[in-house]
NUTORNU-168409 format. One record per residue (C-alpha): residue number from 1; z, y, x; residue in one letter. Coordinates in pm, whole numbers, plus 50000, padded with zeros to 5 digits. Layout:
N
ATOM   i    pz    py    px aa
ATOM NUM     Z     Y     X  A
...
This chain:
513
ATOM   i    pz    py    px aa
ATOM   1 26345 48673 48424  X
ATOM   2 26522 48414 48586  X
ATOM   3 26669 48457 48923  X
ATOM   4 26432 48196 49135  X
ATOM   5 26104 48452 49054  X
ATOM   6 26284 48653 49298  X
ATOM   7 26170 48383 49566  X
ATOM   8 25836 48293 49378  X
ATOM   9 25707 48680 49366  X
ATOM  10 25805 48755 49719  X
ATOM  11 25649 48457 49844  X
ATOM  12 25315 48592 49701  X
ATOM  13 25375 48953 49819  X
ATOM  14 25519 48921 50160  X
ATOM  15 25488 48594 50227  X
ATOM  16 25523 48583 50637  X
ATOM  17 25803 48816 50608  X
ATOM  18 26143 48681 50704  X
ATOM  19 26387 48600 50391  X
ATOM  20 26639 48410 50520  X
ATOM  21 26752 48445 50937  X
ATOM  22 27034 48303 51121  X
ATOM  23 27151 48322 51524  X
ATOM  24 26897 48049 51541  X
ATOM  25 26686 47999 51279  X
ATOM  26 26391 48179 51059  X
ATOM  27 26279 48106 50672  X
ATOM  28 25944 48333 50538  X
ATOM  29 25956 48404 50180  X
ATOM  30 25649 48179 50184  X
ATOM  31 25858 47899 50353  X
ATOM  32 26175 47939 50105  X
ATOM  33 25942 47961 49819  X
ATOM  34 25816 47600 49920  X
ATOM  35 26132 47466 49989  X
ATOM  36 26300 47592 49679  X
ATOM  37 26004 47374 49465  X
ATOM  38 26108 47107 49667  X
ATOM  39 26463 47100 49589  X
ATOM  40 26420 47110 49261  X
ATOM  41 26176 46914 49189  X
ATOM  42 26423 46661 49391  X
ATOM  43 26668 46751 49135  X
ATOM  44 26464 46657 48831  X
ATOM  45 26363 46317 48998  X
ATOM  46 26729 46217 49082  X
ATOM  47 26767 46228 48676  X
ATOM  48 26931 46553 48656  X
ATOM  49 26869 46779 48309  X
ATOM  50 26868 47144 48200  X
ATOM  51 27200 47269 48213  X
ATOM  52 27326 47016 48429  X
ATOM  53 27580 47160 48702  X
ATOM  54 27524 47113 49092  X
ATOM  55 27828 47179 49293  X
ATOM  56 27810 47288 49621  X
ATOM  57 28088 47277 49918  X
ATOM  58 27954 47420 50235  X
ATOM  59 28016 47733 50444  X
ATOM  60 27758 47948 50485  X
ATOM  61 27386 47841 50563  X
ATOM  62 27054 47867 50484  X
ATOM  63 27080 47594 50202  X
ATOM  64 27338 47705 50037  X
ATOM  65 27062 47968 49897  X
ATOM  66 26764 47723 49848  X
ATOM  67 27002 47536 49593  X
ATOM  68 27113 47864 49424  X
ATOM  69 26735 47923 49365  X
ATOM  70 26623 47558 49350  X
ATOM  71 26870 47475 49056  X
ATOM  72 26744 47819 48894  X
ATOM  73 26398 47682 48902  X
ATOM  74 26526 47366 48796  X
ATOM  75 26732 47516 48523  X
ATOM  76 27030 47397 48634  X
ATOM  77 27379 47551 48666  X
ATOM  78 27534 47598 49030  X
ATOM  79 27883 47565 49115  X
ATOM  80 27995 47697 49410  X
ATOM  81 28356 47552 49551  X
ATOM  82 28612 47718 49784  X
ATOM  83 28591 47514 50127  X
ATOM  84 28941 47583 50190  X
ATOM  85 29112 47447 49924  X
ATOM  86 29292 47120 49920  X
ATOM  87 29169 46772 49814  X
ATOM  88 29364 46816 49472  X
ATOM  89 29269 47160 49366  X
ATOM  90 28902 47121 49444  X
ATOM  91 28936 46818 49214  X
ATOM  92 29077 46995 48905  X
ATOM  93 28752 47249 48954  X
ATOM  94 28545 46921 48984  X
ATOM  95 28688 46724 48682  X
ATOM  96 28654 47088 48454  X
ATOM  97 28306 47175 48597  X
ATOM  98 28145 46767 48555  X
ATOM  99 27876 46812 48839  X
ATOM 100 27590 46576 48793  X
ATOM 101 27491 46638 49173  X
ATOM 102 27754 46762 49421  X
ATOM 103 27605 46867 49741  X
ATOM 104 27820 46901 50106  X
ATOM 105 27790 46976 50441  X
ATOM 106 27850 46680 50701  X
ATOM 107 28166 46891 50823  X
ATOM 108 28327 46828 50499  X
ATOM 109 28235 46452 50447  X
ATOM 110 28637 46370 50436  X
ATOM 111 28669 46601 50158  X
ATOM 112 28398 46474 49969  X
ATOM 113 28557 46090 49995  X
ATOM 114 28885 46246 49894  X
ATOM 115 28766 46377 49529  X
ATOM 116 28516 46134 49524  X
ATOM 117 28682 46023 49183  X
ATOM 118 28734 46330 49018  X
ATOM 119 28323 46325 48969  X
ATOM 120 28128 46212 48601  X
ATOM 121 28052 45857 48696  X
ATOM 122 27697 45919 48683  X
ATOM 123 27727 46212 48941  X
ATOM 124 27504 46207 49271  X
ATOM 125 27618 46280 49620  X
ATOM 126 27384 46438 49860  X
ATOM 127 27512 46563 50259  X
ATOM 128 27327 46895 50398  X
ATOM 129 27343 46849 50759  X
ATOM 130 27328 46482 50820  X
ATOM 131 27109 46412 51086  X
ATOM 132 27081 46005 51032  X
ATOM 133 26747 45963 50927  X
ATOM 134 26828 45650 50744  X
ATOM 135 27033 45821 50478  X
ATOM 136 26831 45866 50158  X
ATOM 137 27109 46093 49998  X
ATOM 138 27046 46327 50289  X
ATOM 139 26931 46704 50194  X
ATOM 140 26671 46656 50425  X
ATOM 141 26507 46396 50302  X
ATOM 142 26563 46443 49967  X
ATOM 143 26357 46746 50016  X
ATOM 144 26093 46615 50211  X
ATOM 145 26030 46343 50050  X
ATOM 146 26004 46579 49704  X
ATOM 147 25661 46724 49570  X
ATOM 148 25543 47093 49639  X
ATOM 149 25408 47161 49317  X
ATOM 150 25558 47487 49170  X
ATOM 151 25796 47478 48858  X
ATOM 152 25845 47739 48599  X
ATOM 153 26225 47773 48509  X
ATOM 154 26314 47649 48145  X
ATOM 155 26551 47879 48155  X
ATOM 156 26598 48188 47999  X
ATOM 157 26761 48513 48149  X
ATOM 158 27057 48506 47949  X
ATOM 159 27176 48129 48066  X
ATOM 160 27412 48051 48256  X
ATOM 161 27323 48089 48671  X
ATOM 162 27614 48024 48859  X
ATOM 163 28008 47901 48765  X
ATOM 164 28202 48107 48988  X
ATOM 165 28575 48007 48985  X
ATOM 166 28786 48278 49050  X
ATOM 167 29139 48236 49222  X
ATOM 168 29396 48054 49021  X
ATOM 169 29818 48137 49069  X
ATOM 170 30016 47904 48850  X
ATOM 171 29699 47729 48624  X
ATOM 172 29314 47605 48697  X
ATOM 173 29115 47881 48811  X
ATOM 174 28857 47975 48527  X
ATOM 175 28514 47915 48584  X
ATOM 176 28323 48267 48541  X
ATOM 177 27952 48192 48375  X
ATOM 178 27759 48415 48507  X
ATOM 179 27405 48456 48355  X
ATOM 180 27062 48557 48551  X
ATOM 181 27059 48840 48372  X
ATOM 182 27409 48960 48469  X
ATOM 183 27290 48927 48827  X
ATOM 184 26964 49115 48756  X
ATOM 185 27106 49403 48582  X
ATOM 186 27398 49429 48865  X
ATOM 187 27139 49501 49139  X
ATOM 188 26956 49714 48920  X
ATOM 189 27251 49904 48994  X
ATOM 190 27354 49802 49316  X
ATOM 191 26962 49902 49484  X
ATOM 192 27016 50277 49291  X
ATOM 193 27379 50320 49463  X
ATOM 194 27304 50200 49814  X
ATOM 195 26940 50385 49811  X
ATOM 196 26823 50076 49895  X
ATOM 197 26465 50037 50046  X
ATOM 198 26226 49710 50134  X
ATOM 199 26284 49793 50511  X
ATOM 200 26673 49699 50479  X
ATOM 201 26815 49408 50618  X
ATOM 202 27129 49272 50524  X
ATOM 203 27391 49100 50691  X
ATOM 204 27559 48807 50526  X
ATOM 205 27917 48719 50617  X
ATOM 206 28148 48687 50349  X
ATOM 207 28148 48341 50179  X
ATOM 208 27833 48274 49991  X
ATOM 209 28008 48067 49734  X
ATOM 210 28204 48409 49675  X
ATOM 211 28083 48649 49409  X
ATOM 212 28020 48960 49661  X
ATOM 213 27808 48779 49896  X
ATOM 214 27554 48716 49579  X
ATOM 215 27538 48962 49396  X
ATOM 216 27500 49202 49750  X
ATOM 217 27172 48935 49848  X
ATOM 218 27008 48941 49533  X
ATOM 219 27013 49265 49479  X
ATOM 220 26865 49282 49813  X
ATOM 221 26637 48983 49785  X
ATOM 222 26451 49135 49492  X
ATOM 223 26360 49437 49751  X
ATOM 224 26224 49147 49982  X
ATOM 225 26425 49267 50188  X
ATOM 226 26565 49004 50474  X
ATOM 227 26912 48841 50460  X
ATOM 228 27065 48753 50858  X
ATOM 229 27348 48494 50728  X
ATOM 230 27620 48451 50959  X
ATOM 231 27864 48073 50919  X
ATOM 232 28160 48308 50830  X
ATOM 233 28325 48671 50960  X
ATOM 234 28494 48760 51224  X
ATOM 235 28508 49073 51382  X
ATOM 236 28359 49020 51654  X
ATOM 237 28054 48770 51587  X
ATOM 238 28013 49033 51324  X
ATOM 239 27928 49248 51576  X
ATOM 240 27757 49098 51773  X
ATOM 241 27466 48999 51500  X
ATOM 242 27503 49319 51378  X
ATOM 243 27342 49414 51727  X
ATOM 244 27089 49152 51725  X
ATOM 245 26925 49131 51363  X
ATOM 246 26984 49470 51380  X
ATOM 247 27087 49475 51050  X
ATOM 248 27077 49821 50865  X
ATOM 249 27332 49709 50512  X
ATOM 250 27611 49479 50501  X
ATOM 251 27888 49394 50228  X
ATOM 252 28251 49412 50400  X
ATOM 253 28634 49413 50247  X
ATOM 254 28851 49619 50319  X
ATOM 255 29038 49375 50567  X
ATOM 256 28735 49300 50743  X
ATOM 257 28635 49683 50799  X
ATOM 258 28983 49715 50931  X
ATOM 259 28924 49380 51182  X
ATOM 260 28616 49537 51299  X
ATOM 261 28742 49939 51388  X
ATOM 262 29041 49756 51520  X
ATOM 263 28844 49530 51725  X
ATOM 264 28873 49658 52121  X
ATOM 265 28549 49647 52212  X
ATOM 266 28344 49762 51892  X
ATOM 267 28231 50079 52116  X
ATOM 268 28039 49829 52286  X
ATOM 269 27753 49711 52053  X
ATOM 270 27438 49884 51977  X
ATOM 271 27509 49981 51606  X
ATOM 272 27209 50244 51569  X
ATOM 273 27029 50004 51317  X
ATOM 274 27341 50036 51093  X
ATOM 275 27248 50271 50789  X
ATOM 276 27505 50199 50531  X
ATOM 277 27853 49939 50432  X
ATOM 278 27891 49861 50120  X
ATOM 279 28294 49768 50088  X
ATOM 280 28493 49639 49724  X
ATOM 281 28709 49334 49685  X
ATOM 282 29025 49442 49726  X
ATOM 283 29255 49825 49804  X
ATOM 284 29049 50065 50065  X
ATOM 285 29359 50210 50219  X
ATOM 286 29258 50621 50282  X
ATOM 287 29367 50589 50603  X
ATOM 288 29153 50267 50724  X
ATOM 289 28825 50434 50479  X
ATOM 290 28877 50757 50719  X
ATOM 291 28920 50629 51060  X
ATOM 292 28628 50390 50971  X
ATOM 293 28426 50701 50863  X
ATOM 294 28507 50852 51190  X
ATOM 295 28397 50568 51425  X
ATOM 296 28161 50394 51277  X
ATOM 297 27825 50633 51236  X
ATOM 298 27742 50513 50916  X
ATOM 299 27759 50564 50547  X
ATOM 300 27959 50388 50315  X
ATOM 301 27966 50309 49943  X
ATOM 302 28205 50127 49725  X
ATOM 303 28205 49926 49445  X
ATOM 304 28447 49833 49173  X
ATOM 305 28452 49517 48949  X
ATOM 306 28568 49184 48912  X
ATOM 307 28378 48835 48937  X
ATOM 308 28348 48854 48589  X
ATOM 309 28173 49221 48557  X
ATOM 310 28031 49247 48867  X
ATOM 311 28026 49631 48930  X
ATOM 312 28141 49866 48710  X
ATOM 313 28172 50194 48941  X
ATOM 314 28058 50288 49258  X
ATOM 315 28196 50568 49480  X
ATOM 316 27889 50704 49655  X
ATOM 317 27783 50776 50030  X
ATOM 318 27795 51125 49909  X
ATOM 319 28111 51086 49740  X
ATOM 320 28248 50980 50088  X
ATOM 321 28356 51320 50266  X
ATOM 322 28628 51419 50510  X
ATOM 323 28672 51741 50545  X
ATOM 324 28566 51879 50231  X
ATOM 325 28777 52004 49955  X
ATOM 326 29098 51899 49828  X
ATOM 327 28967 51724 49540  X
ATOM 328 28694 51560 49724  X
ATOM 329 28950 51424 49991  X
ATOM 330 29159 51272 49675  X
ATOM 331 28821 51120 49540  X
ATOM 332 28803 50916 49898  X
ATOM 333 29112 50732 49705  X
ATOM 334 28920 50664 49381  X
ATOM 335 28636 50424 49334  X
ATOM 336 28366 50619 49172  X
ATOM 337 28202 50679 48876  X
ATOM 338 28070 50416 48610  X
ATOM 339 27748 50295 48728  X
ATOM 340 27386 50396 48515  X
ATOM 341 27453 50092 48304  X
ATOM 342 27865 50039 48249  X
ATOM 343 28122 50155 48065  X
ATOM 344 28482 50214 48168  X
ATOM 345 28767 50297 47904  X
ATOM 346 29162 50269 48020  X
ATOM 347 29408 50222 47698  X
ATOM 348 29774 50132 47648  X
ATOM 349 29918 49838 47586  X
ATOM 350 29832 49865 47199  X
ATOM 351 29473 49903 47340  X
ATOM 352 29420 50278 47201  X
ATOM 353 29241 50533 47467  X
ATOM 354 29427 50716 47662  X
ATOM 355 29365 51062 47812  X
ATOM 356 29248 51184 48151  X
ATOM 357 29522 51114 48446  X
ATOM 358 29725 50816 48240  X
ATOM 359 29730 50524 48343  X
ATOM 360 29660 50225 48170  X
ATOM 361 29432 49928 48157  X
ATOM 362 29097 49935 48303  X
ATOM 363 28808 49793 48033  X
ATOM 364 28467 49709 48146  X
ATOM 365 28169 49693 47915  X
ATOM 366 27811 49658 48077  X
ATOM 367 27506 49429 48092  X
ATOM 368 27676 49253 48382  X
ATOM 369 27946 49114 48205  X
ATOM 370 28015 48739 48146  X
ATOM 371 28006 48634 47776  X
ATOM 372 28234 48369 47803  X
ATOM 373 28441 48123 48110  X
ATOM 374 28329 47774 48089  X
ATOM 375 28504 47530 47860  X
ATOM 376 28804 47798 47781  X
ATOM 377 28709 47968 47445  X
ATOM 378 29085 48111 47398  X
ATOM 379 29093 48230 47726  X
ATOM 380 28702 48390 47686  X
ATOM 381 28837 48530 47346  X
ATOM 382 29170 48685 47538  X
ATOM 383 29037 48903 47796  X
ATOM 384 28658 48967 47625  X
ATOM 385 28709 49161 47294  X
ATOM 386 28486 49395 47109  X
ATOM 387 28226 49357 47385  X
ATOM 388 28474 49513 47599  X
ATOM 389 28644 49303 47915  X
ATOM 390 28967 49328 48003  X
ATOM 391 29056 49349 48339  X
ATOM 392 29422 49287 48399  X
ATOM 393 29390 49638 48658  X
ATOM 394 29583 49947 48600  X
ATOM 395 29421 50310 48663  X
ATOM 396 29278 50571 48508  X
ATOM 397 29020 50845 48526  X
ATOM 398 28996 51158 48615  X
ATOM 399 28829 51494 48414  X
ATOM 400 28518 51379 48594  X
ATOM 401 28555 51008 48531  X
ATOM 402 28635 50934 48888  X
ATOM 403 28829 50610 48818  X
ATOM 404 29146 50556 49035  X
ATOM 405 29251 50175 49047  X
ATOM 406 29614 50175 49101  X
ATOM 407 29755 49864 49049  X
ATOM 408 29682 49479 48935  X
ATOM 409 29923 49429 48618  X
ATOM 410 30117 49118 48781  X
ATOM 411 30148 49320 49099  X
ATOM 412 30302 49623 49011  X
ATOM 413 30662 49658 49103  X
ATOM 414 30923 49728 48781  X
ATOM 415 31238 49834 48965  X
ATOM 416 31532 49961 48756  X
ATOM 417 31313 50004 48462  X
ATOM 418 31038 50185 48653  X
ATOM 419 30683 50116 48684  X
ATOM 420 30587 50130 49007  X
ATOM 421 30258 50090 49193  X
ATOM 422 30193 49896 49506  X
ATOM 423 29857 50090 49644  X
ATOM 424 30041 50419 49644  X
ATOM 425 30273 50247 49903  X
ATOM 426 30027 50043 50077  X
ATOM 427 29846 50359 50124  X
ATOM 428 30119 50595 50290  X
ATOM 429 30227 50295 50520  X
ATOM 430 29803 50224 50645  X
ATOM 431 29867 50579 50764  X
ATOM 432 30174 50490 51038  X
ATOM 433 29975 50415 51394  X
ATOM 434 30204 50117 51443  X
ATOM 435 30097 49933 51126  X
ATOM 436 29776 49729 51112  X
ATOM 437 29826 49572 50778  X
ATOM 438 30052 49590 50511  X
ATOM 439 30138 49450 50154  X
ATOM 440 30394 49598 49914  X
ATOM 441 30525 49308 49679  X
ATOM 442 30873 49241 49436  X
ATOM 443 31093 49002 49500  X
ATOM 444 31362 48893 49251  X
ATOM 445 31707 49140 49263  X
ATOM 446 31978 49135 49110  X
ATOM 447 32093 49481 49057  X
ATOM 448 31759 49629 49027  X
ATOM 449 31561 49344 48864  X
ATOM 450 31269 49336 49150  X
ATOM 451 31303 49570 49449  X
ATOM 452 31003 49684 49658  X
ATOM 453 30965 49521 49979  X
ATOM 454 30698 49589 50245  X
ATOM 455 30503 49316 50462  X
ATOM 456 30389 49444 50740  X
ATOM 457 30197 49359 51046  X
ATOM 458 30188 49556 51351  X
ATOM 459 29948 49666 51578  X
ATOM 460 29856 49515 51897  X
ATOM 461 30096 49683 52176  X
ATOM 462 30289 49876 51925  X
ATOM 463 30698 49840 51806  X
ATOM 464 30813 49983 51476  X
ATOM 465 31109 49949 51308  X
ATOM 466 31276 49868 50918  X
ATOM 467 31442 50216 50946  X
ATOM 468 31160 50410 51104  X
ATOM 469 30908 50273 50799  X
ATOM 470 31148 50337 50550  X
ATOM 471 31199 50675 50630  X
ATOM 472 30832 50697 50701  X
ATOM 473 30743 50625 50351  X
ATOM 474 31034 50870 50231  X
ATOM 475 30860 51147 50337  X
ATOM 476 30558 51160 50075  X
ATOM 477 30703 50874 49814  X
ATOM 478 30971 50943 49558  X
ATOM 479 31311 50741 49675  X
ATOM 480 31237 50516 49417  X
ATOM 481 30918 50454 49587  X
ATOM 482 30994 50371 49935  X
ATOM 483 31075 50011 50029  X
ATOM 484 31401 49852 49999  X
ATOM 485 31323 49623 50269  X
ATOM 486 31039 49578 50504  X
ATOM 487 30939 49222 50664  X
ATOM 488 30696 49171 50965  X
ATOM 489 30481 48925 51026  X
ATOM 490 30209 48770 51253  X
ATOM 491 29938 48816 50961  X
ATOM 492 29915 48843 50640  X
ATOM 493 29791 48499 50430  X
ATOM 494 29380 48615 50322  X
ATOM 495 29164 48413 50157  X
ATOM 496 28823 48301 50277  X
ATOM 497 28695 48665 50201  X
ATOM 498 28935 48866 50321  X
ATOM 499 29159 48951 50088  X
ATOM 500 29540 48937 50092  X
ATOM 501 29717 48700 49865  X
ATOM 502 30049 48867 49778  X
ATOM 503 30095 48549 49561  X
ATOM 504 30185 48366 49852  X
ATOM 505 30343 48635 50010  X
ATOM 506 30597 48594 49667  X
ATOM 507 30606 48255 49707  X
ATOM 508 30727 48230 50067  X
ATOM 509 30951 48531 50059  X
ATOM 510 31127 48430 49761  X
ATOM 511 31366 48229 49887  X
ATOM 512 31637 48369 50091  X
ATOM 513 31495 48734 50127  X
């Protein structure tokens, strides 16, 4: 199937049930249903054609949905776009991608002006949000003034549904095509490891035009289940809605999970609705995973994948247990098993298996795999070979298959020779009470070639030293192991979703560090 029948059939099921809430707003599945025929058949009257791509720059809102949906129906291709980057790298994804249609939010109307020319010529530009009723190129009006009569998607499952980019370093980011069936098969999975039930409601605040937020709604969304959308996270508004949809599921990182049990007044808000967080995206720190286990009264499962596989493994609410046995307090570390319809290998760097407990590169094969990034056949052909995805992690499994992430390739640390992993680090120094956050990254050394260095953040009220985290990590880490140097800061750069970017961190500690 295509994704958009996920709107169709729940619009005939439970059609005065709520799909789509916000703090001050309410869509039925009947209502989206409508308004999803109405975008696209606005799309096919402004000229656009299967395949065509419709970029979209907006935080997140109600529409940014519709149009995921509404270009499914229409058999279009979505592109969502990073609000926060700058004029010129939102261009380069613009130029690669060729939208026929871009779509924006009134907020980011200067943005839109600025890259203006990096668009086909032919391209279309419609504002969500603008409240002049004289603009024809308004969402609004576009989609009143379209028809209501239902569409049937010429697409097939296995087209293209979405172009995620994913974050570039030094080159363009590469545009991820993920197919409807990639989506359906991942929540196939996702509903099975969450125990997910029609009576959940899930709360929404990690960027839509991120990967996570998706896949986490539609795998909801084909339970019918209702999605509460918040404009973006913080701690505490997070709270707060979580109190007054009274959600039961939501999709956090690991930064945000640590924002929230760090957040003074959490104690305050009615969480009793709260059944289960899913987390992924980025290191779960033991220590942060346990002291969230321990105040928050809910359960927790975790997922492992990229933008490109969606989720390989998940570590189950079962899996998630403090005071059992050895092993099972280890497994807190890991991030599951392979989920019903994945495959994980690690091998070496001639790409032969290796055994249980070595590390190596993690490979991904599964339903939920891309077949190919858009308009970059070398690069598709690189890091997809033999049906098998290549993920640029390190780790490895256990006996069990309990996989154990330990490192991104261009993060680990080679000091003196020596391989050394960052999470490992990261981990022992989550478990200090004075540190909030922390990032272990290389920087450039003469004697040793790169020498580990710790970024650190500290928490609210509480002093730490260089020495007294040095020796801190000493006592559990090989010397090798421990940092050479440890830097504090204010807070650590994130991006939109939470997750620390050591490649700035690189970038501005590289000079005179």
């Amino acid at each position: 199937m295509t994704l958009d029948e996920i709107v169709r059939r729940n619009g005939r099921r439970q059609p005065d049930k709520a799909a789509i809430t916000t703090e001050n707003s309410s869509l039925s599945w009947r209502e989206l249903d409508d308004r999803v025929n109405r975008l696209a058949n606005a799309f096919l009257a402004a000229g656009l054609a299967v395949g065509d791509r419709v970029a979209i720059l907006a935080a997140n809102c109600p529409e940014y949905m519709e149009i995921y949906f509404a270009a499914a129906r229409a058999g279009l291709i979505a592109v969502p776009v990073n609000y926060r980057l700058k004029a010129h790298e939102l261009s380069e994804i613009l130029r690669h991608a060729e939208p026929q249609l871009f779509l924006f939010a009134a907020e980011y109307h200067e943005q839109a002006e600025q890259v203006k020319a990096s668009l086909p010529e032919s391209a279309r530009l419609w504002v969500i949000g603008e409240q002049t009723s004289g603009n024809p190129d308004s969402y609004a009006n576009r989609l009143a003034s379209a028809p209501l009569s239902p569409l049937q998607s010429p697409a097939s499952e296995n087209d293209c549904f979405a172009i995620f980019y994913t974050s570039g370093t030094t080159a363009l980011p590469k545009g991820a095509m993920v197919s409807h069936m990639n989506l359906e098969m991942n929540a196939y999975n996702q509903i099975i490891a969450d125990a997910a039930t029609a009576s959940d409601i899930n709360l929404i605040s990690s960027p839509v035009y991120h990967m996570g937020a998706v896949f986490m709604a539609i795998s909801y969304m084909m339970l019918a289940c209702t999605q509460h959308i918040l404009p973006a996270f913080k701690a505490l508004d997070w709270l707060k809605q979580m109190q007054s949809s009274q959600a039961s599921v939501s999709l956090l990182i690991p930064t945000m999970i640590n924002a929230v049990i760090n957040e003074a007044t959490y104690r305050d808000y009615d969480l009793s609705a709260l059944r289960l967080i899913f987390y992924g995206g980025g290191p779960m720190p033991p220590a942060v995973l346990e002291r969230a286990i321990t105040r928050l009264d809910c359960k927790f499962t975790q997922g492992y994948g990229l933008t490109e596989t969606l989720e390989a493994t998940f570590l189950l609410a079962e899996d998630h247990v403090l005071d059992g046995t050895r092993l099972q307090q280890k497994r807190l570390g890991s991030a599951g098993r392979e989920a019903v319809s994945a495959d994980v290998s690690i091998v070496d760097e001639q790409g032969r298996d290796v055994p249980a407990n070595e590390v190596g590169e993690i490979l991904i094969r599964s339903r939920s795999v891309i077949k190919a990034y858009w308009k970059m056949p070398e690069e598709s052909d690189r890091v997809i070979r033999d049906g098998w995805f290549h993920t640029g992690d390190l780790g490895y499994l256990d006996e069990d298959r309990y996989l154990y992430v330990v490192d991104r390739i261009k993060d680990m640390v080679v000091s003196g020779g020596i391989n050394i992993y960052t999470r490992e680090i990261e981990s022992r120094l989550y478990q200090h009470p004075a540190v909030l956050e922390a990032a272990i990254i290389g920087l450039a050394d003469d004697e040793w070639g790169e020498r580990v260095t710790a970024v650190v953040v500290r928490r609210s009220g509480e002093d730490v030293t260089e020495k007294e985290l040095i020796e801190f990590c000493a006592e559990t880490l090989a010397s090798y192991k421990k940092p050479k140097k440890v830097l504090f800061m204010d807070d650590l750069p994130k991006n939109p979703s939470g997750k620390i970017l050591k490649r700035e961190l690189r970038l501005a500690l590289s000079n005179g560090q």
